[in-house]
C-alpha positions in Angstrom: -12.5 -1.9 63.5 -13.2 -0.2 60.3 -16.2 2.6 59.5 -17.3 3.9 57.0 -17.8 7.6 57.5 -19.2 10.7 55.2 -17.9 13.9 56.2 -20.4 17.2 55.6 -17.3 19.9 56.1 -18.9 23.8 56.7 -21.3 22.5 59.1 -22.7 24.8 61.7 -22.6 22.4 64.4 -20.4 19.2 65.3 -22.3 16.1 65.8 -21.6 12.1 64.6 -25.0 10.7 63.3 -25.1 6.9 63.4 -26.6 5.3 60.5 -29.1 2.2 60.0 -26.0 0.7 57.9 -23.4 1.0 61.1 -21.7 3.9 59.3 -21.2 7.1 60.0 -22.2 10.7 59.4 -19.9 13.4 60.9 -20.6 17.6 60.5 -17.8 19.2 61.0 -17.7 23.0 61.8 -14.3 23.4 59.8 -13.6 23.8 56.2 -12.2 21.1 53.7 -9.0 23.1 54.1 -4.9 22.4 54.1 -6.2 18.9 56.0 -8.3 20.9 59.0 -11.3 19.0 58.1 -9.8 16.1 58.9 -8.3 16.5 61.9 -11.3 17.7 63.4 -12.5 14.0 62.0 -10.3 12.6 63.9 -10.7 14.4 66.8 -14.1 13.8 67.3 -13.5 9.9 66.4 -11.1 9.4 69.0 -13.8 11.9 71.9 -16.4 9.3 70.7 -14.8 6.1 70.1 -12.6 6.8 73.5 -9.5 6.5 71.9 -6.3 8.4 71.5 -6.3 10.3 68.0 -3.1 8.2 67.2 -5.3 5.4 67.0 -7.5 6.7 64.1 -6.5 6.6 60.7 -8.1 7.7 57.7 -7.6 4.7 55.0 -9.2 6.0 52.2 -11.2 8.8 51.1 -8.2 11.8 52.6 -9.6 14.1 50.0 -13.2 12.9 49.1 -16.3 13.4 51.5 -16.2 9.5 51.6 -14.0 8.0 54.4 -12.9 4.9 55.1 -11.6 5.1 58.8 -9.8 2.5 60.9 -10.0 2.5 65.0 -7.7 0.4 66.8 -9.5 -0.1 70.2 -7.3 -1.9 73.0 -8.4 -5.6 73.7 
């Protein structure tokens, strides 16, 4: 499964906002530092998706504040 996800890094609280479109809007708390932002992505990805992190990949969009994430879900 693929999302589409915009990242709003700085964020005084973490919360995933579902969009009209199916994509996502994620606040993260931490900074778009040396990669923390996106762990913390992925993080909360895998808590909401109920996956292990390893199963979430960011595709494109590493650096920009417009993600293209893949979720491999078991069948």
């Amino acid at each position: 499964m693929q999302k589409k996800v915009k990242v709003k890094p700085n964020s005084k609280h973490q919360k995933i906002e579902e969009q009209p479109d199916g994509s996502l809007t994620v606040y993260l708390k931490s900074p778009p530092v040396d990669g923390k932002a996106n762990e913390e992505l992925i993080k909360l990805l895998a808590d909401k998706f109920d996956v292990p992190k390893s199963h979430i990949r960011i595709k494109l969009g590493l650096s920009s504040r417009q993600k293209l994430i893949e979720i491999e879900k078991d069948t």
